[in-house]
KEZA-997915 format. One record per residue: residue in one letter; x, y, z of N, C-alpha, C, CB in turn. Coordinates in steps of 0.05 Angstrom, whole numbers, plus 5000, padded with zeros to 4 digits. Atoms other than C-alpha are relative to their C-alpha. Glycine has a CB too. Example, Ala and Ser with C-alpha at 12.3 -4.5 7.8 and 13.67 -1.06 7.14 Angstrom:
2
A501849765000524649105156501850245000498050015025;S498449764999527349795143498550225014500950094971;
***
This chain:
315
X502350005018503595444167497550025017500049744983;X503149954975496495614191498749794992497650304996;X501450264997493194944206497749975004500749875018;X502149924983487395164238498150214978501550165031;X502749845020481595384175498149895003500050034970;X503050155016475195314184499650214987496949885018;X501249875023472995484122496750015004500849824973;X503249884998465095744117497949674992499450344968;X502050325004460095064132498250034987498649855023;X502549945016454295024087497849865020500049854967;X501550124989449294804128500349775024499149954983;X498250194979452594504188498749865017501950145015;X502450274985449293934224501749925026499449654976;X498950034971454793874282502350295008501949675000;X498849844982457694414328501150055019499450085003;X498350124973462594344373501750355001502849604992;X498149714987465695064416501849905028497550305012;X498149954976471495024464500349765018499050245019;X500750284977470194344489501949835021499249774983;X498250074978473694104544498849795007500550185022;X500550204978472893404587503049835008497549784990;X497150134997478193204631499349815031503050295002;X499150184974480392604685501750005017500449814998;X496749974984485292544743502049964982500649775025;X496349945022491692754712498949974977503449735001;X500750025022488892814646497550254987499349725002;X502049875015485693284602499849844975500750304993;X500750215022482692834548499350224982497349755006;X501849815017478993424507501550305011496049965010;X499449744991482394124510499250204982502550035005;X500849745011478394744481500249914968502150275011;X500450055035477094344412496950144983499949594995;X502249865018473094664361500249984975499950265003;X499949965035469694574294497449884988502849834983;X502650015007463794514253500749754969498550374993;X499850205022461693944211497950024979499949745012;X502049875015456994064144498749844994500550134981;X502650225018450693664116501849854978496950214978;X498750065025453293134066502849935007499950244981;X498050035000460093114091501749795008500250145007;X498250254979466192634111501050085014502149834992;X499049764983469292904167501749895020497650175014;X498450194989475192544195502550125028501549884973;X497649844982479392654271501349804988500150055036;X498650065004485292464258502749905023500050144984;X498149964973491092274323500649725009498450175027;X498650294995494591664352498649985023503349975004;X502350044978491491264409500250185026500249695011;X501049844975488991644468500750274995501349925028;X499049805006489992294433497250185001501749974974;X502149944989482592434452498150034984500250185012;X501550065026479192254383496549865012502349724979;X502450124985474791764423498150135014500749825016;X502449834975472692264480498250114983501350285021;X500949845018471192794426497449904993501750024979;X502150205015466592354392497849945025501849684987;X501650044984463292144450498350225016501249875012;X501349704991461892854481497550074981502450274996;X501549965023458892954410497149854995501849944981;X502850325008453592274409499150085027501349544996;X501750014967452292474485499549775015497250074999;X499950224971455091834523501250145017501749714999;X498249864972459792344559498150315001504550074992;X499649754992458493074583502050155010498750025013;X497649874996462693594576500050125024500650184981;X499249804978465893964630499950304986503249935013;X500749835001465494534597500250034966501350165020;X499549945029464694894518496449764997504449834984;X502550145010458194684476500049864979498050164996;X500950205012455694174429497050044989500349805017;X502650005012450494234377499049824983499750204989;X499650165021447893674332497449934991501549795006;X503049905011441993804287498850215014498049785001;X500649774980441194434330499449905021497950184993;X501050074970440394004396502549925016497649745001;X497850094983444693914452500249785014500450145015;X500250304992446093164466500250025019501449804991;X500449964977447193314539497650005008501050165005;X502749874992440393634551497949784978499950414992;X502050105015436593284490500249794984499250174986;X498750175016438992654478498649744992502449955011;X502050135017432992284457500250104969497050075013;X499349805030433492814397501649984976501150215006;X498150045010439692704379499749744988502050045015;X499250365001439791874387498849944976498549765028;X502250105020433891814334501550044981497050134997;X498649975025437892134288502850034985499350144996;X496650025006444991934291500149655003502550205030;X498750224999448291244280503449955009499449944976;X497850014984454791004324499949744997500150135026;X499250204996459190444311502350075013500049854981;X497650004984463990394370502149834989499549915026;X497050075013471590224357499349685012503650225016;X500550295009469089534385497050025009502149745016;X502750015000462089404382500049675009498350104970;X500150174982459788894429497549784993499950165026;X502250175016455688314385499149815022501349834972;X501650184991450387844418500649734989497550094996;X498650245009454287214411497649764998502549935022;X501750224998447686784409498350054980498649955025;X501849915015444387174360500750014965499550265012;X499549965038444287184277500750234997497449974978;X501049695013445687784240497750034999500650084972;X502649925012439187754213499050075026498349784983;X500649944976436587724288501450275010500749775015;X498649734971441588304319499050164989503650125010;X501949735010438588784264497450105002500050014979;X503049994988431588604279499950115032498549694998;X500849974976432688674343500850315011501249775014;X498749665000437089354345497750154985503450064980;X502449915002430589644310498649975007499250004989;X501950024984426589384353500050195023499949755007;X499149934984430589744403499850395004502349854997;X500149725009429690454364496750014997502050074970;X503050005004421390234361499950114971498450205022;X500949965025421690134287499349704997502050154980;X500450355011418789464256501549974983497249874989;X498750105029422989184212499549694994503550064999;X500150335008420688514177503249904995497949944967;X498550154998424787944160501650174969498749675004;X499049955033425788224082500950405009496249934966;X498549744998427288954107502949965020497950255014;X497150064988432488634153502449844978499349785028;X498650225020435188214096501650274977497049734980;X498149715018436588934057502750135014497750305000;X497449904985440089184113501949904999500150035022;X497850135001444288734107501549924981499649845008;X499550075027445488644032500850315001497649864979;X498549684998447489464040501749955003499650215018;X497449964985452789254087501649674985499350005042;X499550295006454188564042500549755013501650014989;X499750234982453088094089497149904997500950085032;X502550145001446287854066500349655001498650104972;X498850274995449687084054500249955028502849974987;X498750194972451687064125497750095027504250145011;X502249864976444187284156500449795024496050024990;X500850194968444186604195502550005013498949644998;X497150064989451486644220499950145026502550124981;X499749924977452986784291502450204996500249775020;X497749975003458387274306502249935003500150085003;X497650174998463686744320500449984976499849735014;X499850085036462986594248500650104983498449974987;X499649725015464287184217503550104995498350255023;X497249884999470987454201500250285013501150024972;X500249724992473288124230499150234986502150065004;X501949735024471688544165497049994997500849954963;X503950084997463788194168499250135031499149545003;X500949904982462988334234500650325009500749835016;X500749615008465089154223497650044992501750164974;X502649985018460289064168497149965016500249754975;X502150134979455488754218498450265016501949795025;X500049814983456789334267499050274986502750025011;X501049805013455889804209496950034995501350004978;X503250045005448789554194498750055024498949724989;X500849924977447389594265499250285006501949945015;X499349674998449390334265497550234975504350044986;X502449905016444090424205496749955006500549874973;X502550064998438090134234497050175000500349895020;X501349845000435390724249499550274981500550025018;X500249825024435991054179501650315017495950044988;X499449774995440191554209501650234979501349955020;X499549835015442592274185502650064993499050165008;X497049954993449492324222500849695000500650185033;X497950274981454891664227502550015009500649764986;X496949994979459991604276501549755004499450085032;X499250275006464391094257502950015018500249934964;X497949984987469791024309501849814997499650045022;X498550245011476490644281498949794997501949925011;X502150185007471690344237502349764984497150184979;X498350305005478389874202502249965024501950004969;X498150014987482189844254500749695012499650205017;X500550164996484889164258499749824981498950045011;X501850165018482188984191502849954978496850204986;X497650025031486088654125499750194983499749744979;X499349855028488289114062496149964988503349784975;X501850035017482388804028496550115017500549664991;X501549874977477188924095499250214995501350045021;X499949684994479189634104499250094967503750145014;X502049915027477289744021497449995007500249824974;X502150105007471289404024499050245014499249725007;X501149804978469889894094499550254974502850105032;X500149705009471290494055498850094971502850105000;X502150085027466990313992496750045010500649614989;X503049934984460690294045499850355010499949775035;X500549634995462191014065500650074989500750175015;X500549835016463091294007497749974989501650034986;X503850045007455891003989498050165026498949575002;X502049784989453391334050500250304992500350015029;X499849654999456791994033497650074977504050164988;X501649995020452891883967497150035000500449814989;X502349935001446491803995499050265021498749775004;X500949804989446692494029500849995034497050024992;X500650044971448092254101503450125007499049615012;X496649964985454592564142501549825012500350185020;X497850164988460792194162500950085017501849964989;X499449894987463092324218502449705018497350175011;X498750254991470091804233502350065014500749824979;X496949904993476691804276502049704989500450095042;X497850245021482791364249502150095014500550024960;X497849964997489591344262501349984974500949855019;X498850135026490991104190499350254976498249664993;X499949825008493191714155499449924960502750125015;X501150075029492091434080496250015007501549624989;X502550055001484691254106498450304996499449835026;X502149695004482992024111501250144975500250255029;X499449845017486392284056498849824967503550065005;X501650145014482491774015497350035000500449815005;X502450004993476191834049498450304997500149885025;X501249814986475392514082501450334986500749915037;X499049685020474493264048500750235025496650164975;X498449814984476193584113500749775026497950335011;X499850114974479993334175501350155020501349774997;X498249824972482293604246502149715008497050135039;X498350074984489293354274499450055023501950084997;X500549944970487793194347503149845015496449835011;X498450094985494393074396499950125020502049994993;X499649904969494893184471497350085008502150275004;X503449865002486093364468501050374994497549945041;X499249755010488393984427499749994972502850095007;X501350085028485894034357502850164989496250134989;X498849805013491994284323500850024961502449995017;X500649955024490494224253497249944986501849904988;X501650025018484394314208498650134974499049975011;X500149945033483094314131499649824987502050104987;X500050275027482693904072502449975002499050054965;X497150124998488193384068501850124979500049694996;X498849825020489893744003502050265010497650114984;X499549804993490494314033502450065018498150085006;X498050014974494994124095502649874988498649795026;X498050215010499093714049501950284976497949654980;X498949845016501094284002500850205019498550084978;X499649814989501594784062503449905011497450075021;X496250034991509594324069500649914981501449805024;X498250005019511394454006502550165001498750044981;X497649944991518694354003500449785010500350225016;X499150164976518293874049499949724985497750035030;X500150195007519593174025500249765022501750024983;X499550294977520292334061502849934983496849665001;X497550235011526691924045500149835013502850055000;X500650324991525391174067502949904992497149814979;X498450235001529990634079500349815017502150074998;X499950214980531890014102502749985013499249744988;X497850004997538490124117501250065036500750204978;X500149984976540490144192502450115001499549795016;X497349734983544590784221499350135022500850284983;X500149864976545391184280496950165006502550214998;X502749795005538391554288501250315021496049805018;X498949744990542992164328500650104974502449995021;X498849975022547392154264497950074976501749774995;X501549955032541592194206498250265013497549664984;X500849684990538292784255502050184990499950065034;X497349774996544493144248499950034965503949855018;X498550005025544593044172498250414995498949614969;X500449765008542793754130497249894992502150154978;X502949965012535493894122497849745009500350004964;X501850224987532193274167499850205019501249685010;X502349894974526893534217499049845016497650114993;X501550224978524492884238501549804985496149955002;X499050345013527592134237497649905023504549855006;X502250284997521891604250501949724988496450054975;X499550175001523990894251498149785003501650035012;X502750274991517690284248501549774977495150114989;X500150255014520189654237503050024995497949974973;X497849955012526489634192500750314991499949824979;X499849655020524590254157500550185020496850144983;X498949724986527690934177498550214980503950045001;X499649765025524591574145500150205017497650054975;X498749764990527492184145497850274985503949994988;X501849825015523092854136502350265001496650055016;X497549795024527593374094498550214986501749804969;X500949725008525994094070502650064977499850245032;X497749905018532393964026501449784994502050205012;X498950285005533393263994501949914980498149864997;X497350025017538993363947502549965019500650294983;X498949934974542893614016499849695008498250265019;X500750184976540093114058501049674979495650055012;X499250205018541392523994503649965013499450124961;X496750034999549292693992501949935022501050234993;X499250094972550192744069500149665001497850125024;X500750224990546892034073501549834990497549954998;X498550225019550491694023503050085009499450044961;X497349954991557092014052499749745037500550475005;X500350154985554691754115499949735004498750075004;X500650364998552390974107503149994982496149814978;X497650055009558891014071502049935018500850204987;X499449964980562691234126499649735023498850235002;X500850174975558790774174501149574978494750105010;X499650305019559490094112497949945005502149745005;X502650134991552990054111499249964967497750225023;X501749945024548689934047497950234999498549764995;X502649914994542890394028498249834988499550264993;X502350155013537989974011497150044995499949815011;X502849785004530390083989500250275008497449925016;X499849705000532390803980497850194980503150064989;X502849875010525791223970499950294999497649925019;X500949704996523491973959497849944992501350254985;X502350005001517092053975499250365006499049775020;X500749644993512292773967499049995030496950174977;X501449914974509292964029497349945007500250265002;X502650194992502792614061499950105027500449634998;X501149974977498592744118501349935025497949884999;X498050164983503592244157501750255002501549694987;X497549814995508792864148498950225005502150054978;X501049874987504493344170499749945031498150044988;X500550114979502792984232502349965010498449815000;X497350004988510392934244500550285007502149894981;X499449694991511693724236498950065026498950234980;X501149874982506093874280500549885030497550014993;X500050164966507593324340503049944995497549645008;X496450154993515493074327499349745000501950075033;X500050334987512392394334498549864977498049935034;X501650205020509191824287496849995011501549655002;X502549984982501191814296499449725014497450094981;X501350294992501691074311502450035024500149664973;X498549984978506791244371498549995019501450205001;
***
């Protein structure tokens, strides 16, 4: 399937060509490319160290590339990165809180830091954006992990920015957390500002984000709408279970392409699950096994990200 569309940007506010940055033994970033539009959500997608982070960073202009360009608001964060800074917001995958300081204080003070004034009652908004106005006097010891994202997120707004770069902004976080997270960015997408996030958590972009690039090995090898990538393996189905068998033996069955195993669960990805059903049940037969929580599931971003790598993205 062709993975690799960019479709025509309307007004594209980040530009990234051929980009490369690499370390001893390591190419982190290999010749990735793709444009991001005004307004948009815009999600990498890849398991850890799959070069989501670098990417991102080349892009905000803490790193410089080795080679390939970078445009963002027509300026190149390398060369003009006063330019850029004013008008982008970045919450790092951990953002590093002033353990002595209030919310209310770190936001005053992170605007202080961009040379904007912000009173006590415009800091008190910011913070009722990010719902943490109740906990202005709280230190960040105090805070739970989902408050202190939230925290990090308000941080990342101080400067009324255009672009946000939210780097495994739940990562870490509870069911209820990671909602709340993704309730705040869809209120930014709302007020006109671009998203710009990486994840490993393949529900989080197919929820969130109207286009995403697959990044593995710093090689971009898929990008489209999740829609789009998700119907391009039709045919292709999951079959879950808890049932414990050979993982040589359920490869071998008819019409499995991939066996993944996390946890108890085994799923099997099948292009032919009538086939692949009858084998299995001949099989755990065979072996005296039960099948137990026996699932068919359609096809999800997760089974894309299998075709294209053989591997789980949380591998």
């Amino acid at each position: 399937m062709n993975t690799l569309v960019e479709t025509q940007i309307h007004s594209p506010v980040i530009e990234v060509a051929d980009l490369v940055k690499a370390y001893p033994g390591v190419k982190a970033v290999d010749g990735v490319s793709f444009r991001v539009g005004a307004g948009e959500i815009f999600g990498l997608l890849g398991p850890n160290g799959a070069g989501k982070s670098t990417t991102l960073s080349l892009i905000e202009g803490l790193r410089r590339p080795d080679a390939g360009t970078v445009r963002v608001l027509g300026f190149d964060p390398a060369t003009r990165p006063a330019a850029v800074k004013q008008r982008i917001g970045v919450q790092l995958q951990s953002t590093s809180l002033l353990p002595d300081l209030t919310a209310l204080e770190q936001v005053a003070l992170f605007a202080r830091l961009y040379g904007r004034a912000l009173n006590r009652a415009g800091a008190l908004a910011l913070l009722e954006r990010v719902a943490l106005a109740e906990k202005a006097g709280a230190l960040p010891g105090q805070l739970s992990g989902g408050q202190q994202q939230r925290l990090a997120l308000a941080l990342a707004l101080v400067n009324d920015p255009e672009i946000i770069f939210l780097d495994e902004p739940t990562a870490g976080l509870d069911p209820q957390a990671r909602h709340n997270l993704w309730d705040l960015v869809r209120a930014l997408r709302a007020e006109g500002r671009t998203v710009v996030l990486t994840t490993h958590y393949m529900e989080e972009a197919e929820v969130l984000c109207e286009r995403v690039g697959i990044i593995d090995g710093g090689k971009l090898l898929a990008l489209d709408t999740p829609g789009a990538l998700i119907n391009a393996m039709e045919g292709t189905s999951a079959i879950t279970t808890a049932a414990s068998l050979p993982a040589a033996a359920l490869g071998a069955l008819p019409g499995v392409r991939n066996v993944q195993t996390e946890g108890v669960t085994t799923r099997l990805q099948t292009d032919a699950v009538p086939d692949t059903i009858g084998a299995l049940l001949d099989l755990a037969r065979r072996q005296g096994v039960a099948l137990r929580d026996l699932h068919i599931l359609q096809p999800s971003l997760e089974d894309v990200f299998l075709q294209l790598t053989g591997r789980s993205i949380r591998a």
